[in-house]
C-alpha positions in Angstrom: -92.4 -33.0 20.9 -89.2 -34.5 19.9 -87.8 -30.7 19.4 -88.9 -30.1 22.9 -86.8 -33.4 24.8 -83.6 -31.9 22.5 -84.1 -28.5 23.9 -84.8 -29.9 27.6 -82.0 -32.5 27.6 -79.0 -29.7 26.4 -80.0 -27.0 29.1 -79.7 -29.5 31.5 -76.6 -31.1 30.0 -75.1 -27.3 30.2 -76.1 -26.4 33.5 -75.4 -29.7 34.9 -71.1 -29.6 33.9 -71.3 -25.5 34.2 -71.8 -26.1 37.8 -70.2 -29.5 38.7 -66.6 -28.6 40.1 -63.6 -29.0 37.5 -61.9 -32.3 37.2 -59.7 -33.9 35.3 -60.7 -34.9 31.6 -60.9 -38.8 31.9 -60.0 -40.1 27.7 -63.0 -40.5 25.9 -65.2 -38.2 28.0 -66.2 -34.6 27.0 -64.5 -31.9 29.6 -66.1 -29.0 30.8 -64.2 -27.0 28.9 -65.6 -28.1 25.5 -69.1 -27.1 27.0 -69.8 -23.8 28.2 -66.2 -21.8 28.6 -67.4 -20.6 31.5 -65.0 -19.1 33.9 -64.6 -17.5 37.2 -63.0 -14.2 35.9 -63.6 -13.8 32.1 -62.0 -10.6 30.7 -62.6 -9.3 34.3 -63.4 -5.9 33.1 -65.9 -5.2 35.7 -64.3 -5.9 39.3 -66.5 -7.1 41.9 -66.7 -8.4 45.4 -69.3 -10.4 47.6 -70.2 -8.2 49.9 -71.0 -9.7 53.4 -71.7 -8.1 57.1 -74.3 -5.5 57.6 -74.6 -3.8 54.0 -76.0 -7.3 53.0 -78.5 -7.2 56.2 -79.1 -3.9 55.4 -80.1 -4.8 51.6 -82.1 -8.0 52.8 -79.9 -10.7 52.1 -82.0 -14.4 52.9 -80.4 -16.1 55.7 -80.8 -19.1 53.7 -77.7 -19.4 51.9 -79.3 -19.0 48.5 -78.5 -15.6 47.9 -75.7 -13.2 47.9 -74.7 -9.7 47.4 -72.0 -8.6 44.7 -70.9 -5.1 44.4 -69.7 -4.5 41.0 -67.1 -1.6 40.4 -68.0 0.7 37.2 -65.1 1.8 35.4 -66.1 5.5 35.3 -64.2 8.4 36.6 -65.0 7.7 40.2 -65.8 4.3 39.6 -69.8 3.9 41.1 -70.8 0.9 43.0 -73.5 -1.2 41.9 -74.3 -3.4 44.3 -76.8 -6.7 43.1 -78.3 -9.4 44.9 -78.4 -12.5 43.2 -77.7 -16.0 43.4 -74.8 -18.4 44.4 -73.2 -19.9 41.5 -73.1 -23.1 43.2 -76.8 -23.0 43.8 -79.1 -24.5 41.7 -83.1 -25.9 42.7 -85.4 -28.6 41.2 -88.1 -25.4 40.8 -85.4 -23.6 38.3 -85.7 -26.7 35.8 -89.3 -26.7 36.3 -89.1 -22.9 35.3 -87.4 -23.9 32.4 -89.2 -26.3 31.4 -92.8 -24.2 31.6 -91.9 -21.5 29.6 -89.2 -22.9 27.5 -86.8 -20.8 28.3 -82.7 -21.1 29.1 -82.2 -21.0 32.9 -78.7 -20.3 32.7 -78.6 -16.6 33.5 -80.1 -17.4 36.7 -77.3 -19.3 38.1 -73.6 -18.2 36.5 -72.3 -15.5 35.0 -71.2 -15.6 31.1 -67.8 -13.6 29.8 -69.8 -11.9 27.2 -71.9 -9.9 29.8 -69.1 -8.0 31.3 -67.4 -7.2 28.0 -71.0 -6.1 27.0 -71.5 -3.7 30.4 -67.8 -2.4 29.6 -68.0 -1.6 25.7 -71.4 0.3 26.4 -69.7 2.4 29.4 -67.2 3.2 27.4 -69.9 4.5 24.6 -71.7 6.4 26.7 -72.7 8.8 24.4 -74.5 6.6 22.0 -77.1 6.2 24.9 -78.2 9.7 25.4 -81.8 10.2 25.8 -82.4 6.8 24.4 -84.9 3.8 25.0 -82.7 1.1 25.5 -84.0 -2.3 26.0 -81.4 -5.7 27.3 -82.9 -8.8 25.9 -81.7 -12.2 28.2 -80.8 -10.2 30.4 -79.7 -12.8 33.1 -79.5 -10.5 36.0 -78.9 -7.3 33.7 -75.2 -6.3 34.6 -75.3 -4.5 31.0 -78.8 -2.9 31.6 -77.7 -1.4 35.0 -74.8 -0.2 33.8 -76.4 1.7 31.2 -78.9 3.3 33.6 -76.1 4.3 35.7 -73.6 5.4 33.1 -74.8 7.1 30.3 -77.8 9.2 29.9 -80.7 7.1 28.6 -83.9 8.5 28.7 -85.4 4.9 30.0 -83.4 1.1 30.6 -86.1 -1.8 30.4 -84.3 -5.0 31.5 -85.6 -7.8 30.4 -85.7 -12.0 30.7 -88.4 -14.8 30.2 -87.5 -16.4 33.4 -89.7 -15.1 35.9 -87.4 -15.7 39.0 -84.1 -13.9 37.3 -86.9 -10.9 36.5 -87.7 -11.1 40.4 -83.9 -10.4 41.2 -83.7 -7.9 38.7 -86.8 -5.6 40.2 -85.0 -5.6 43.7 -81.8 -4.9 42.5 -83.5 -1.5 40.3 -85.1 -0.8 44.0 -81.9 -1.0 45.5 -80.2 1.0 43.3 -82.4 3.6 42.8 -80.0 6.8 43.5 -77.6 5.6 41.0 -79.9 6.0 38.0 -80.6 9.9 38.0 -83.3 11.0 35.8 -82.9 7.5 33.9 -86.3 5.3 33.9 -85.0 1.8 34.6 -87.9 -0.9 35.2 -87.7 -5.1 34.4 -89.7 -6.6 32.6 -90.7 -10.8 32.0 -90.5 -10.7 28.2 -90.7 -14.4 26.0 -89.3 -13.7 22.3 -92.1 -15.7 20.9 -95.0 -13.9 22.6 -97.1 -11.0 20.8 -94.9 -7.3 21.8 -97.1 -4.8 23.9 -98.1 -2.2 21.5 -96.5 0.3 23.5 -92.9 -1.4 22.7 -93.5 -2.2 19.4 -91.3 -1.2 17.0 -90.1 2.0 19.8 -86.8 1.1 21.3 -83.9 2.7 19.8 -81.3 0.4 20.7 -81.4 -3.3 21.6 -78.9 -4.9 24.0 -77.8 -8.7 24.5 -75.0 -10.7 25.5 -74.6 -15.0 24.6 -77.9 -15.0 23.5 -76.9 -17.0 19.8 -75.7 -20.1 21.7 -79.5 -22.1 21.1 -80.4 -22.4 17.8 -83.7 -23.3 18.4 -83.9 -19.8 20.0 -83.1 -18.2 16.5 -86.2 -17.5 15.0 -87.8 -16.0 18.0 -84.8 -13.5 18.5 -84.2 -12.2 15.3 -88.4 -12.1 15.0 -88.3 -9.8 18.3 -85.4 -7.8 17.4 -87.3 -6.8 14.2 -90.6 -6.1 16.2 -88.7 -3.9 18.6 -86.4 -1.7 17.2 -87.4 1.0 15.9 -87.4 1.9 12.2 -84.7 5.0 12.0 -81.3 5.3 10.9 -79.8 5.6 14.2 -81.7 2.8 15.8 -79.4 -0.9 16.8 -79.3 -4.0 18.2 -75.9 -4.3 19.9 -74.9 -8.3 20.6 -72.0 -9.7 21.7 -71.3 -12.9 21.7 -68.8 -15.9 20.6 -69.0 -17.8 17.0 -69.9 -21.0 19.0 -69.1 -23.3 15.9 -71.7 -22.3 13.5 -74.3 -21.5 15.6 -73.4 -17.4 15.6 -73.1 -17.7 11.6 -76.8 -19.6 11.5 -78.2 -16.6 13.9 -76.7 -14.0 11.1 -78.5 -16.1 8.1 -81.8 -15.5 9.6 -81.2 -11.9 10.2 -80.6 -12.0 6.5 -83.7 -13.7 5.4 -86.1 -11.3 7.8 -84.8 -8.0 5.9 -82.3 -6.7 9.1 -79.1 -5.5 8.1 -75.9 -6.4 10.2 -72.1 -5.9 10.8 -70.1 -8.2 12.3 -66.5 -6.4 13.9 -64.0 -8.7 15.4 -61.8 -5.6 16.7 -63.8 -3.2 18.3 -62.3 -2.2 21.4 -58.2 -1.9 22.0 -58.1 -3.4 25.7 -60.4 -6.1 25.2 -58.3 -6.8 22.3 -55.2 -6.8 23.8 -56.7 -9.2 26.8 -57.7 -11.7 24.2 -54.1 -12.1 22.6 -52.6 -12.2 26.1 -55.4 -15.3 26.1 -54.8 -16.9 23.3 -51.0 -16.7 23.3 -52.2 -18.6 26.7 -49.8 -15.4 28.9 -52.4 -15.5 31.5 -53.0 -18.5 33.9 -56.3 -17.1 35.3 -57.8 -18.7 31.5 -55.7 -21.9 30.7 -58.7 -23.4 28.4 -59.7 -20.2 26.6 -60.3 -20.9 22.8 -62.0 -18.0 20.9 -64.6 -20.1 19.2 -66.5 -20.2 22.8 -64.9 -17.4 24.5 -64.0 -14.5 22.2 -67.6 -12.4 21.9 -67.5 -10.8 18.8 -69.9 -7.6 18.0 -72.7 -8.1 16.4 -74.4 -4.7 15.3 -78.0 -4.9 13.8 -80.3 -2.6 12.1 -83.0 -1.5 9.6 -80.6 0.4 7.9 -76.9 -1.3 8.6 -74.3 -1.6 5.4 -75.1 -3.9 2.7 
């Protein structure tokens, strides 16, 4: 029970000073920068817009306010549009901490969106090849930029995007519907999937690569993840789990432990793609003003490759 309140008590502490507006640090006081590193362009690797007017009638926008429409850029040749519908960041409702609280799950996804995603949607674009008539499953996937950029870029056989929140997995099946011509002959579908439930024997140990961004941050989450990334993947050689994500003081390190102990293999690579390295030294020698408080410990994502197989 006590577990439970701790795990309660920090998503709401999170999403409370992720979506309060920035002030200054008063002495003595933690800052929202020492929280979540959230920011409002990241690496900025995918562009996007908020698309208003009659393309947002015309893909059934609410007139509530709630809801918005972002057209994402993908950074291919022609560069295709993605547009999703999804929620304002400043939005938030007393039913989303109910949600949380039912199925124990991390509500964050719903309402902001982390730098890890679009580094994640970007390095997987730009390794198109390694999907090629491949299952590929995104685990937490908040509204599943990755996913959909998989379905759209490469040449999976079939994308499953998936979350435990039941709301995000709403968005998620009206955004596949509206972006239907974009896939090809890609199967894309979502999916409500809790890491600590019993796997559909039909997924079980037959997706060939895993994909999640800033999923490591909970600890009490750790178990379950590395538990479903085992019962997923499937046992070949060329079979992965590709995570990125930052070291988050030690939680990343305590996440990699328990991969350990269940028999997965892993390799962690800190330089794995030249631009997105060359955008976190311009970061950290602090050359760019759009990401004053950027510190690598919560912002950098690191790649995280796992496997049945991986070196020893």
């Amino acid at each position: 029970m006590e577990k439970s309140k701790s795990s309660a008590s920090l998503r709401w502490k999170i999403l409370r000073r992720s979506l309060r507006a920035p002030s200054p640090s008063v002495s003595g006081q933690p800052s929202r920068e020492n929280v979540s590193r959230r920011t409002s362009t990241g690496f900025n690797l995918i562009k996007c817009r908020v698309l208003d007017g009659q393309l947002a009638e015309n893909l059934q926008i609410s007139s509530n306010g709630k809801d918005i429409c972002v057209s994402y850029s993908l950074p291919i040749g022609d560069d295709k549009e993605l547009n999703m519908i999804q929620r304002r960041e400043d939005t938030i409702e007393l039913n989303d901490f109910e949600v949380s609280t039912k199925y124990n799950i991390d509500t964050t996804g719903l309402v902001c969106r982390w730098p890890s995603e679009d580094v994640l949607a970007y390095y997987c674009i730009n390794h198109a090849d390694f999907f090629r008539s491949k299952r590929v499953l995104e685990l937490g996937s908040g509204y599943g930029l990755t996913g959909f950029a998989i379905a759209a870029c490469t040449d999976a056989s079939e994308v499953i995007i998936s979350d435990g929140n039941p709301q995000v997995v709403d968005y998620i099946q009206r955004n596949v519907d509206i972006n239907g011509e974009l896939f090809r002959g890609t199967k894309v579908e979502s999916m409500i999937l809790h890491w600590d439930q019993e796997i559909m024997s039909e997924l079980a140990n037959s997706v060939d690569v895993i994909v999640a961004s800033d999923c490591t941050f909970f600890k009490e989450f750790h178990e379950s993840l590395a538990q479903v990334v085992k019962r997923l993947l499937k046992q070949s050689p060329t079979s992965e789990a590709i995570f990125l994500g930052p070291k988050r003081g030690d939680s990343l390190h305590k996440f990699l432990e328990r991969i350990r102990e269940i028999g997965l293999k892993y390799e962690l690579i800190e330089r794995y793609d030249d631009v997105i390295w060359s955008l976190h030294q311009k970061f950290l020698g602090g050359n760019d003003a759009s990401w004053t408080n950027y510190d690598p410990e919560h912002c950098y994502p690191l790649l995280l490759k796992i496997s049945f197989c991986g070196p020893e």
